[in-house]
VEXVO-441809 format. One record per atom (N, C-alpha, C): atom name; chain; x, y, z; residue in one letter. Coordinates in steps of 0.02 Angstrom, whole numbers, plus 32768, in hexadecimal, padded with zeros to 4 digits. Example, Ala and Ser with C-alpha at 12.3 -4.5 7.8 and 13.67 -1.06 7.14 Angstrom:
BEGIN
+-------+--------+------+-------+------+--------+
! atome ! chaine ! east ! north !   up ! residu !
+-------+--------+------+-------+------+--------+
!     N !      A ! 8294 !  7EE4 ! 8186 !      A !
!    CA !      A ! 8267 !  7F1F ! 8186 !      A !
!     C !      A ! 8294 !  7F5B ! 8186 !      A !
!     N !      A ! 8282 !  7F90 ! 8162 !      S !
!    CA !      A ! 82AC !  7FCB ! 8165 !      S !
!     C !      A ! 8285 !  8002 ! 818A !      S !
+-------+--------+------+-------+------+--------+
END
This chain:
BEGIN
+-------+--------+------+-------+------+--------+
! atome ! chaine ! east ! north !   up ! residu !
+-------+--------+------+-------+------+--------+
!     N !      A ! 9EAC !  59B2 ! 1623 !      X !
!    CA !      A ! 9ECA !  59A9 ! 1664 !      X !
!     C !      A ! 9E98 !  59B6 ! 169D !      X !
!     N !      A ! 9E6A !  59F1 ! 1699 !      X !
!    CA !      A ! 9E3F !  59F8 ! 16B4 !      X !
!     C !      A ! 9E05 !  59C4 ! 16C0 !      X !
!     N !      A ! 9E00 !  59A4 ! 169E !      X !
!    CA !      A ! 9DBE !  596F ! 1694 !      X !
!     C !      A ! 9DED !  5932 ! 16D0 !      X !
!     N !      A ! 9E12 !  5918 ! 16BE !      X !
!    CA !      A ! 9E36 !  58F6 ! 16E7 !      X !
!     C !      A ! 9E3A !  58F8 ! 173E !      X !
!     N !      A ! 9E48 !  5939 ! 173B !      X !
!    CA !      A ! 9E53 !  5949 ! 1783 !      X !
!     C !      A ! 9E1A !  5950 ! 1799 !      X !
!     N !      A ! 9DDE !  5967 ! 1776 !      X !
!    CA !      A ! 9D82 !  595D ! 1795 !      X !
!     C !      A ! 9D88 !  5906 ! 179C !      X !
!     N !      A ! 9D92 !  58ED ! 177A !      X !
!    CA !      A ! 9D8C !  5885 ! 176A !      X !
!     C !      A ! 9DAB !  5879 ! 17BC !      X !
!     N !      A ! 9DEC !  588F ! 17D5 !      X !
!    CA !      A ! 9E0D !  5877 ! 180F !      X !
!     C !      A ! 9DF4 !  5887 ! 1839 !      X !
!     N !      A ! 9DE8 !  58E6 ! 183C !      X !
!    CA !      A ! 9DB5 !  58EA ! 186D !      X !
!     C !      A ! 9D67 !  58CB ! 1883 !      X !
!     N !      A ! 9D5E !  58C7 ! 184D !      X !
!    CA !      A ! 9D06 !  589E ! 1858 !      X !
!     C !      A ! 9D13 !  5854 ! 1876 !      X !
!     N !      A ! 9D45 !  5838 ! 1868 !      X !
!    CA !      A ! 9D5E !  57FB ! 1870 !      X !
!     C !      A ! 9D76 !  57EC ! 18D0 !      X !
!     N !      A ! 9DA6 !  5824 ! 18D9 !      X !
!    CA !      A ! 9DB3 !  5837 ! 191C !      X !
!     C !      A ! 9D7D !  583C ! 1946 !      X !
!     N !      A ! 9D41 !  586F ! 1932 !      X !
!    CA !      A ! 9D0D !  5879 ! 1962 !      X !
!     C !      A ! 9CD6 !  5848 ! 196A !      X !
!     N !      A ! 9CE3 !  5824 ! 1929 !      X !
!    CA !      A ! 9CA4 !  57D6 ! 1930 !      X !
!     C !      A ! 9CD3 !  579C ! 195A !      X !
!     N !      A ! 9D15 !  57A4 ! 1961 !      X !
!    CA !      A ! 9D27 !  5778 ! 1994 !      X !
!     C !      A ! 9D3A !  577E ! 19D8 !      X !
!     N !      A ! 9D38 !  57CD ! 19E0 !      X !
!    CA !      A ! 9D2E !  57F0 ! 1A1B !      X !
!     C !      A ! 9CE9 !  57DF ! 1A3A !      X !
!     N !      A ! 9CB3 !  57D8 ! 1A11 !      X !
!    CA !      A ! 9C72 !  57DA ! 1A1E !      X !
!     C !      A ! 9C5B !  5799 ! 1A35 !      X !
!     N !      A ! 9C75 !  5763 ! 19F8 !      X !
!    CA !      A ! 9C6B !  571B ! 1A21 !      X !
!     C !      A ! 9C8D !  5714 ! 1A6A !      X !
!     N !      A ! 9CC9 !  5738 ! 1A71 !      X !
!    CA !      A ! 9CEA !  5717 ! 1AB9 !      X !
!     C !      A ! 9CB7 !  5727 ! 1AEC !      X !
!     N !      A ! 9C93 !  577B ! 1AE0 !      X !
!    CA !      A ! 9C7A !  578F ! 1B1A !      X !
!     C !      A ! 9C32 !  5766 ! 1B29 !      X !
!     N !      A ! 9C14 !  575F ! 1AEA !      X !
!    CA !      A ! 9BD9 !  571C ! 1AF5 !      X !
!     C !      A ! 9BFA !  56EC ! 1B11 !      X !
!     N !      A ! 9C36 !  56C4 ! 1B10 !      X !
!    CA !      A ! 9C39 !  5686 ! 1B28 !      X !
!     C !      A ! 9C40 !  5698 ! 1B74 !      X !
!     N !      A ! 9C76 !  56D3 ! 1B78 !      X !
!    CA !      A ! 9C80 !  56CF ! 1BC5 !      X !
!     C !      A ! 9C43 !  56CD ! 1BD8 !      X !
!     N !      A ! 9C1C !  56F9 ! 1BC6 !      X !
!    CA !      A ! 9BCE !  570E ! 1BF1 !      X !
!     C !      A ! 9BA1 !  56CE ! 1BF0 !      X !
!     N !      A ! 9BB0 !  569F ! 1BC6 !      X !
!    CA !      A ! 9B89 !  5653 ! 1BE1 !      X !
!     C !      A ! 9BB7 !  562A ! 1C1D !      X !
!     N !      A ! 9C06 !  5638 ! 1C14 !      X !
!    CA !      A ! 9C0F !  5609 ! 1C2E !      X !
!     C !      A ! 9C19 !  5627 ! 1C74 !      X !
!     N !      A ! 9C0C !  5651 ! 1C87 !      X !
!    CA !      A ! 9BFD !  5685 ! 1CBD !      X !
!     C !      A ! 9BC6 !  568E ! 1CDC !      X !
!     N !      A ! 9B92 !  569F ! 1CBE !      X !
!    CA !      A ! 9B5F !  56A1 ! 1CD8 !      X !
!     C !      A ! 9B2D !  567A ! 1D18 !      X !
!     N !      A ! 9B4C !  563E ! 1D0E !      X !
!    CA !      A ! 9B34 !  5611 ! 1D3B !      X !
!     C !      A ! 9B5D !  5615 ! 1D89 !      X !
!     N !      A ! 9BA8 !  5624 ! 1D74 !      X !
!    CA !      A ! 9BBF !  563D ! 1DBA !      X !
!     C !      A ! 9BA9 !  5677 ! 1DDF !      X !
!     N !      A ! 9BAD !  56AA ! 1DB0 !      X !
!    CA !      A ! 9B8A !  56F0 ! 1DCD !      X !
!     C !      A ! 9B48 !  56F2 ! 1DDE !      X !
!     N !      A ! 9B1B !  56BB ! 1DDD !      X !
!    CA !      A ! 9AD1 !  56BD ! 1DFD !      X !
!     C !      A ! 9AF5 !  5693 ! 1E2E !      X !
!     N !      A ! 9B1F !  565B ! 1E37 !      X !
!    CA !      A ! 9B07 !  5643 ! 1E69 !      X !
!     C !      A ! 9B36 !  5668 ! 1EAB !      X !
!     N !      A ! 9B76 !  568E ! 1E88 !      X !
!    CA !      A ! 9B81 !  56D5 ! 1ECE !      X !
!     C !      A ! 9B3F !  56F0 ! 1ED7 !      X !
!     N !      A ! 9B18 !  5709 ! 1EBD !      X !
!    CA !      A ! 9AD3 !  5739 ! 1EE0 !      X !
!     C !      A ! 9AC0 !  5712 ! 1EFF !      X !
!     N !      A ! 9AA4 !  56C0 ! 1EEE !      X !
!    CA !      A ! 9A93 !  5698 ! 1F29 !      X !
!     C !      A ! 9AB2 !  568B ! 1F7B !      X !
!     N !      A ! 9AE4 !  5672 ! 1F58 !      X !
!    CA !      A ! 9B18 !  5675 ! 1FA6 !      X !
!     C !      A ! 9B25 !  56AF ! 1FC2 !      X !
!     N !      A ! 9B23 !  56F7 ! 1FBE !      X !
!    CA !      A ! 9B20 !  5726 ! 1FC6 !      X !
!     C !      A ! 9AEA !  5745 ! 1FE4 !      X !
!     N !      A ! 9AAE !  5723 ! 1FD1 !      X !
!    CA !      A ! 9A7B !  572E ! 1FF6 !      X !
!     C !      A ! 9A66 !  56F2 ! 202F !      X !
!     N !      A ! 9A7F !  56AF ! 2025 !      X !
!    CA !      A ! 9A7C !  56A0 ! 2068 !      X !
!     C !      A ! 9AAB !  56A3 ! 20A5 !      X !
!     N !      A ! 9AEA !  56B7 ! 207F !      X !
!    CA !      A ! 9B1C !  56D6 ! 20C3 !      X !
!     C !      A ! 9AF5 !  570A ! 20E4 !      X !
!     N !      A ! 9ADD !  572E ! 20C2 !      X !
!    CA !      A ! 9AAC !  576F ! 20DF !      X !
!     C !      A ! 9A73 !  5762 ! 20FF !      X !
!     N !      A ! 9A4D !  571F ! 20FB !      X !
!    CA !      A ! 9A17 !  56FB ! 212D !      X !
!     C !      A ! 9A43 !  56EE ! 2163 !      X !
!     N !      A ! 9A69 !  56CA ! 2155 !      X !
!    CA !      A ! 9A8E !  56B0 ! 21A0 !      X !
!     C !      A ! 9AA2 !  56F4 ! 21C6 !      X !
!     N !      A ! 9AB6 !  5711 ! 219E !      X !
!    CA !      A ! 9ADC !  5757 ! 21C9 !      X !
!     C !      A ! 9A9F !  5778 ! 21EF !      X !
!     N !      A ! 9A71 !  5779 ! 21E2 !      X !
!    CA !      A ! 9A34 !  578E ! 21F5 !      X !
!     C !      A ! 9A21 !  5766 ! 222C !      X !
!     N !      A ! 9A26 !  5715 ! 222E !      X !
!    CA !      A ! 9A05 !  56EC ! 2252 !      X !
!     C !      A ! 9A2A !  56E9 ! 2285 !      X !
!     N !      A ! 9A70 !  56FA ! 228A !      X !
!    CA !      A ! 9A9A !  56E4 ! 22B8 !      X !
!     C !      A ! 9AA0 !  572F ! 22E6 !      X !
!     N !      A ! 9A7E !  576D ! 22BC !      X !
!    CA !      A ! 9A8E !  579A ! 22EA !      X !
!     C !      A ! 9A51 !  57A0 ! 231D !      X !
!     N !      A ! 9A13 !  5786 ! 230D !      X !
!    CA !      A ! 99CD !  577D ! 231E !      X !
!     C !      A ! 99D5 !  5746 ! 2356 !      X !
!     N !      A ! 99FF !  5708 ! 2349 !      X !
!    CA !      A ! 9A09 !  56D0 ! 237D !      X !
!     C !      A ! 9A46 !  56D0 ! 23AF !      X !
!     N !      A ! 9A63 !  56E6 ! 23A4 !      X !
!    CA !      A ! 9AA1 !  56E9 ! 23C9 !      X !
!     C !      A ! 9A98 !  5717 ! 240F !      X !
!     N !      A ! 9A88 !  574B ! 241E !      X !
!    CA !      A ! 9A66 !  575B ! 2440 !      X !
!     C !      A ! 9A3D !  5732 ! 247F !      X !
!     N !      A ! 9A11 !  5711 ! 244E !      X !
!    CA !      A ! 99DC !  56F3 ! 2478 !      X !
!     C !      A ! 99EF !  56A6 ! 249D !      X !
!     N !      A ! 9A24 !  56A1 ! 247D !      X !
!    CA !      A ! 9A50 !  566A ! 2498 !      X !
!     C !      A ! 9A73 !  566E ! 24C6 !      X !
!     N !      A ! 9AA1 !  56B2 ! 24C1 !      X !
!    CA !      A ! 9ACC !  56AE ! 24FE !      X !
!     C !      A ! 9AC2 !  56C4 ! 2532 !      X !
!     N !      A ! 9A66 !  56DA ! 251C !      X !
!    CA !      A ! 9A3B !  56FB ! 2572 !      X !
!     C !      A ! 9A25 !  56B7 ! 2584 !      X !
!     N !      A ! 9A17 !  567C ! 256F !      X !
!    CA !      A ! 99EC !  564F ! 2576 !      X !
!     C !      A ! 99A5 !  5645 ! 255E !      X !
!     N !      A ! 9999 !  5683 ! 2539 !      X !
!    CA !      A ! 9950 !  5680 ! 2522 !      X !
!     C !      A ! 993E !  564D ! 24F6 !      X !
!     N !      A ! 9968 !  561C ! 24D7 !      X !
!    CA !      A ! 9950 !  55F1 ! 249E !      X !
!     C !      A ! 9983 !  55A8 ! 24D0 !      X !
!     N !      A ! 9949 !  5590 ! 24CE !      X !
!    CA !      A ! 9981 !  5549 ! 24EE !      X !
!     C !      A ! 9981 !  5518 ! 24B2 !      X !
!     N !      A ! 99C4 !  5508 ! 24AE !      X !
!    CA !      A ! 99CB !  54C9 ! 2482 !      X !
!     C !      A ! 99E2 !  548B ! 249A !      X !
!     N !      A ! 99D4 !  5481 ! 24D2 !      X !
!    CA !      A ! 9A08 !  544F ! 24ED !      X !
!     C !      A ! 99E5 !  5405 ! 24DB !      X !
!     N !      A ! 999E !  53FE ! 24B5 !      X !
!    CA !      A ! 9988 !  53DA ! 2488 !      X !
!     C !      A ! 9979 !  53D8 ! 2450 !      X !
!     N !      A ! 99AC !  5407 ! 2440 !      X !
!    CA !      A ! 999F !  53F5 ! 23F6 !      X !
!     C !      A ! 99CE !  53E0 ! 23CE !      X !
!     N !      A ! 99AC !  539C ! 2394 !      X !
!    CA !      A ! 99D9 !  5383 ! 237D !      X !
!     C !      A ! 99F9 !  538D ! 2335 !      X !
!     N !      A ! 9A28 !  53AB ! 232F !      X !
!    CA !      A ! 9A4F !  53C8 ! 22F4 !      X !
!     C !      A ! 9A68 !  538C ! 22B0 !      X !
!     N !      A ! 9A48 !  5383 ! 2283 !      X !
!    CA !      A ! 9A66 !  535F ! 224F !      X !
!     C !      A ! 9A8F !  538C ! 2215 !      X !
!     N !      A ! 9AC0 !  5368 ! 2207 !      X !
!    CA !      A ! 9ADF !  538E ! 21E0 !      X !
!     C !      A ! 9AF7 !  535C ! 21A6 !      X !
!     N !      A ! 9ADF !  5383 ! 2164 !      X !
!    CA !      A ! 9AE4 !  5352 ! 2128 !      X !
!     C !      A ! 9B36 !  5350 ! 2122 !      X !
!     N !      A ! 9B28 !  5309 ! 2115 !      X !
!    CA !      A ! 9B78 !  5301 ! 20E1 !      X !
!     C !      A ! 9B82 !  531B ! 209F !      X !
!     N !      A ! 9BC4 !  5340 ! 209F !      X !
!    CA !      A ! 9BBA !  536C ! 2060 !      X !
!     C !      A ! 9BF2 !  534F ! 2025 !      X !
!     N !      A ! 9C04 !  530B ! 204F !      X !
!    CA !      A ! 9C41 !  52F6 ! 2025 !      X !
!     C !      A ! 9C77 !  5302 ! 2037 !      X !
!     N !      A ! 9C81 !  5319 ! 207B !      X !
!    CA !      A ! 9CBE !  532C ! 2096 !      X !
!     C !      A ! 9CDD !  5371 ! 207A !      X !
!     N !      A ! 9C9E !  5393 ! 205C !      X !
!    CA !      A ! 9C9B !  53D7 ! 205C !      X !
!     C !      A ! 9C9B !  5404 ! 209F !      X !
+-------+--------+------+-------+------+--------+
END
């Protein structure tokens, strides 16, 4: 009876073990690309606290400059 219940358990923890490999592939690629986006929300947050400022004194004139903005697909 004993031998058995080692067989289910070993059985349990090797399919415990595959799930956590799969999640961690099929995961992985999202969770780098939060650190990415995460770190450029944090450029902008930076850029906008550095420009904003200098904008609403007038120190940076933009009144020529011309802004393109990609199409993202109606993203």
């Amino acid at each position: 009876m004993q031998g058995n219940h080692n067989e289910i358990e070993k059985r349990l923890w090797d399919a415990a073990e595959e799930l956590r490999n799969r999640y961690a592939e099929l995961c992985t690629n999202s969770y780098q690309e939060c650190d990415v986006l995460y770190a450029k929300n944090d450029n902008l947050r930076r850029t906008r606290k550095l420009l904003l400022p200098k904008l609403i004194s007038c120190e940076v004139d933009v009144e020529k400059i011309e802004v393109q903005i990609p199409n993202n697909g109606g993203a």
